[in-house]
N, C-alpha and C positions, 0 to 999 in steps of 0.2 A: 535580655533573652527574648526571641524572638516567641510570638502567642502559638502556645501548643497547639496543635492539630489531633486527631482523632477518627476511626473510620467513618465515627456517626458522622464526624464535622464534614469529611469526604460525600456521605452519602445524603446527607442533606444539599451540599452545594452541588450537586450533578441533578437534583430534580427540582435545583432552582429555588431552596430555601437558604437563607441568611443564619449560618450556624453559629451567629453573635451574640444570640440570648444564653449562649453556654457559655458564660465567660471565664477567665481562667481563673479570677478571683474566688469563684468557686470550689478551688481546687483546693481551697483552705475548707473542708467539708466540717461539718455540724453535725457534733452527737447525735444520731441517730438516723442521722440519712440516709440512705440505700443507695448505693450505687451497679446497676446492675449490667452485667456483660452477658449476651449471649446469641447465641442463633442455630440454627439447623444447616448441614452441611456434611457433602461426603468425606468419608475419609479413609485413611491407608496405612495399613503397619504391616510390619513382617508375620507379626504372630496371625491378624485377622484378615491379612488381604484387603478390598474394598470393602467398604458400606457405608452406611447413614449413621450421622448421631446429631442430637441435641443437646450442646453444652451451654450451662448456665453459672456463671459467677456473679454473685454477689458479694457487695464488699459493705460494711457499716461502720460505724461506732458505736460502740453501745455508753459510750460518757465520754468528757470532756476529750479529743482529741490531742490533746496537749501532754496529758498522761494515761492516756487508754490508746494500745494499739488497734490496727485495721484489723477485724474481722472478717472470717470469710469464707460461707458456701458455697462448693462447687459441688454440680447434680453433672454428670453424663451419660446420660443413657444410648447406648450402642447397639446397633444391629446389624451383620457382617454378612459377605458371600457366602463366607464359612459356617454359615450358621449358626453365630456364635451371637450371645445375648448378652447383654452387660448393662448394672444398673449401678454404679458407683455414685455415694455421696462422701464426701468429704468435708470436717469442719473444724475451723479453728476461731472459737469462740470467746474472746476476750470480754470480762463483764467490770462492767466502773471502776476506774484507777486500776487494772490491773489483779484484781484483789484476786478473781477464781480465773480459770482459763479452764475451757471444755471440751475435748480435743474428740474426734470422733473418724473412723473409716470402716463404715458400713457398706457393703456391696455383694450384689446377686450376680450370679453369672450361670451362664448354660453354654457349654464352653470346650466344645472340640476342638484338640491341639496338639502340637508333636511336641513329646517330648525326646531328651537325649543322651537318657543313664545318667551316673553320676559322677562328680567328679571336672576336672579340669582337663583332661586326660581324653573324655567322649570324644566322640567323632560323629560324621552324621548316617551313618553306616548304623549307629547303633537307635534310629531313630522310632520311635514306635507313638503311633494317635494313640490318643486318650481321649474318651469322652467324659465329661461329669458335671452333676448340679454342685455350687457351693455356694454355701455362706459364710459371709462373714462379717461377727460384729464385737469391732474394736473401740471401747469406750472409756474416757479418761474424767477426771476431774481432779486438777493441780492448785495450789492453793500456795498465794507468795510468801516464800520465805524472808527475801531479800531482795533489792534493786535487781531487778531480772530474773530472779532466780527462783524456781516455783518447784514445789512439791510435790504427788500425788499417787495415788491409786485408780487401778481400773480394772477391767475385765475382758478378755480377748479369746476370742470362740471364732475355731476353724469347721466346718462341717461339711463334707465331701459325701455326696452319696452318686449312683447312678454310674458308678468308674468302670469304663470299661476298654478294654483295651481291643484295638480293632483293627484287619487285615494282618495278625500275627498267624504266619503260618502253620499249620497242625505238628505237635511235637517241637514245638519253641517256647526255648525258654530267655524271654526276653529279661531285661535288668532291671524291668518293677519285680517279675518275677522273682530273682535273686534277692532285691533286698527285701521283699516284702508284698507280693499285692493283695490287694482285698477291695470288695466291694463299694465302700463306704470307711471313711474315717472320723474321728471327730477327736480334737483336740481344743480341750476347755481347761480354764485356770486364772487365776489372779494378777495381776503384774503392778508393780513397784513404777513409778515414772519419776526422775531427776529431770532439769529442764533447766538452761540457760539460754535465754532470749534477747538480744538488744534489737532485735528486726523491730521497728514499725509501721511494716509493712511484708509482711510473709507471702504477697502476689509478686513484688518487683523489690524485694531487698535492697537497702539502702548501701552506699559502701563505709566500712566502717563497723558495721555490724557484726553479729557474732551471734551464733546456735550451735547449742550443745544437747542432747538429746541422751539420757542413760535410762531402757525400759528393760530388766527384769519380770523375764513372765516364768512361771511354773505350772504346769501343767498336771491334773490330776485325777485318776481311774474315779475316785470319787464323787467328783464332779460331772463323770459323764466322758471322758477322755479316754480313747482307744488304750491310753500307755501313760504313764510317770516320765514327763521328761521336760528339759525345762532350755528357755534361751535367751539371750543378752543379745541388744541390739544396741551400740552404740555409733550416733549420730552428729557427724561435725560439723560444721558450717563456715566459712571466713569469707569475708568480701572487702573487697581492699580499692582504693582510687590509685593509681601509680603516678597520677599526674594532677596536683590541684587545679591545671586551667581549663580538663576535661572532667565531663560527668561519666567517663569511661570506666569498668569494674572488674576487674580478676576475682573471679568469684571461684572458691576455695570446697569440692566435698568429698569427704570421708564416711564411706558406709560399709557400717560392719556388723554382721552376723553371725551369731556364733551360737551351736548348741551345745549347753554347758553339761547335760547329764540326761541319758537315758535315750532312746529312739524316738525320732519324728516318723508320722506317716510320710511318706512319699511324698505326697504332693503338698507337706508344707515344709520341706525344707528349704533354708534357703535358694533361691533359684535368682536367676538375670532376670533383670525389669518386673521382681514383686515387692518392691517397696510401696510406698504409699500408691506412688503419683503412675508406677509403672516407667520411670525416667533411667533407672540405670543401667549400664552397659551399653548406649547406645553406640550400632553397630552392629549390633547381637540380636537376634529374633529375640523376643521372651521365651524362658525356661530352656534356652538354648545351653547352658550351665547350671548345676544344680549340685550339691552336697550339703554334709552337715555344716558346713562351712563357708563363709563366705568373704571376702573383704577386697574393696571397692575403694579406687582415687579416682576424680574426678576436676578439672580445671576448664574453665570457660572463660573466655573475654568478649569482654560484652560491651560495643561502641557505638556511638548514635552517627547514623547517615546524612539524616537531617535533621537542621536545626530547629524545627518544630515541632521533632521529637515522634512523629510519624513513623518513619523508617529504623530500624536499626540492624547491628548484623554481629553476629557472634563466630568465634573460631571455638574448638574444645577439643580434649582429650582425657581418654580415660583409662585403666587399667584392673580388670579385676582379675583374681585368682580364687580357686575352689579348693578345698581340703578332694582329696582323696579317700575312698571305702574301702576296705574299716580303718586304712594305716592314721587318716588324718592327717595324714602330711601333703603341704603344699606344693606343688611339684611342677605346675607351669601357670603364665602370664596369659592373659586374654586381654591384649589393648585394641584400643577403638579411636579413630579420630574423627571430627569433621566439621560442617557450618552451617550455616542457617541465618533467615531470616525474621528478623522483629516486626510486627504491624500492628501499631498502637490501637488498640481496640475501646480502650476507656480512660481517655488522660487522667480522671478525678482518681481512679482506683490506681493507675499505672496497669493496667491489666494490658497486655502484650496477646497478638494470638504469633506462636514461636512455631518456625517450620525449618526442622532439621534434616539433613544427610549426614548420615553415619556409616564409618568403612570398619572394617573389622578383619578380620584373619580369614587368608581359606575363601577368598571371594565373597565375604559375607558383608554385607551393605542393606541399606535403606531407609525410608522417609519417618521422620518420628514426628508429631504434632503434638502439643499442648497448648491449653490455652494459663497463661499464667507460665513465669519464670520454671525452668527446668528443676532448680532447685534456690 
């Protein structure tokens, strides 16, 4: 195997440094190392248009490599044409042999945006801005049951204030209207986490691996929650090699939303690209789709360009569909295709900076970025 490369390794050797003292043998990292990715740089999506962000990954071990997986913080703080503010952290915290894992998706946003009624069914005719402050703070603590397989509870708090809906003409009743709009929402409640893991590594998934994800959340007045209502979120993952002489991957996801009983606010029902990472549907602006319902296939192949693992390049496809208001029934397909490119940003972590094109129905397209595997 030819000696990995890396940006840094690139941007040391163009200002005339020897990027030799990074050896690859280090790629066997040491409990408790820090491995860290990141930089300042514009960026571009359908939902925020242009702006600036600074993204940061960190990757560690917190014990023995050998049977503790990669952990790992990502911070991006976003600031957009649109005026839109975002302070996302994300973490998945693996502690000695695997024994606890601490999962967390905390994030600020101030965050003017179109959205598109409900349903599968919308069109862009029905599109109406929204302004509003949220928070959100989703926190886990799972506890191993068995080889992979981890247990837990947590707590997960939506909170919308400052909604406002804007340039809707006098004597219009737009479709927050109809199902519901208000000033402000908050939906707070307890959730149940099931968890199957073989990743050891949740930035650049190995092939072979397997994530299963089953959270259970309810939701309750008691607690501070606009409404009683509760939802299941189940999470697939498969990543497969199709050829033992490539490190090439068909990587495999299923994302599914469903609210199991009683009404969501508006702006937390299921919507396109509000999962964690903001990755699905791509091809779809975010919140370009939205109901009580959701469910998401997704397919990627993912092959190296160069043999030093610098480069690489993906093809993908994906297909979600929406429940329908109030029938619930699913009634049309929203698929997406497209590709992108891999830029090894940190060989120790496998940290990737990933830059996609996505087509979608209806003329709808464009650039999706993350830094870390799509999913």
């Amino acid at each position: 195997m030819r000696k990995q490369r890396d940006l840094i390794d690139i941007l040391l050797m163009i200002i005339g440094k020897d990027p030799g003292f990074r050896l690859d043998s280090n790629l066997k990292s040491q409990s408790g190392r820090l491995h860290i990715s990141g930089a300042p740089s514009p960026s571009y999506s359908l939902a925020t248009s242009f702006g600036f962000n600074v993204t940061a990954n960190t990757a560690f071990y917190a014990g023995d490599k050998n049977v503790t997986n990669l952990s790992s913080v990502l911070i991006s703080p976003l600031y957009t044409f649109n005026q839109q503010f975002a302070l996302p952290i994300q973490f998945s915290i693996w502690l000695k042999n695997n024994k606890y894992l601490i999962v967390g998706d905390w994030r600020f946003l101030r965050y003017p945006e179109d959205t598109y009624g409900i349903g599968g069914l919308s069109y862009e005719g029905d599109t109406v801005k929204v302004n509003y402050d949220y928070i959100r703070v989703y926190s886990f603590l799972l506890k191993t049951i068995a080889t992979n397989f981890y247990a837990g509870i947590g707590y997960e708090i939506d909170n919308h204030w400052n909604i406002e809906q804007t340039n809707v003409p006098a004597n219009t009743q737009t479709v927050i209207d109809k199902y519901g709009y208000t000033h402000s929402s908050v939906s707070s409640g307890p959730a149940i986490d099931l968890l199957y893991d073989s990743r050891k590594n949740s930035i650049n998934p190995e092939a072979g691996s397997t994530y299963a994800n089953v959270v259970l959340r309810q939701n309750f007045t008691a607690l501070g929650s606009n409404g009683n209502w509760g939802s299941l979120l189940i999470d697939l993952r498969k990543f497969f090699r199709l050829n033992d002489h490539t490190n090439n991957i068909l990587a495999i996801w299923s994302y599914n939303w469903l609210t199991t009983n009683g009404k969501a606010p508006y702006l937390d029902l299921p919507s396109t690209g509000w999962d964690t990472y903001g990755n699905t549907g791509r091809g779809y602006v975010q919140s370009r789709f939205r109901s009580p319902n959701m469910v998401d296939l997704e397919a990627e192949y993912r092959f190296g360009v160069l043999n030093n693992g610098l480069i690489g390049w993906v093809v993908f496809g994906n297909v979600q569909s929406f429940s329908e208001y109030p029938s619930n029934r699913f009634e049309a397909l929203q698929p997406g295709i497209g590709t992108g490119i891999r830029i090894k940003f940190n060989k120790f972590s496998k940290t990737n900076l990933c830059f996609d094109w996505g087509w979608g129905l209806h003329g709808s397209n464009g650039a999706f970025v993350n830094l870390g595997e799509v999913f």
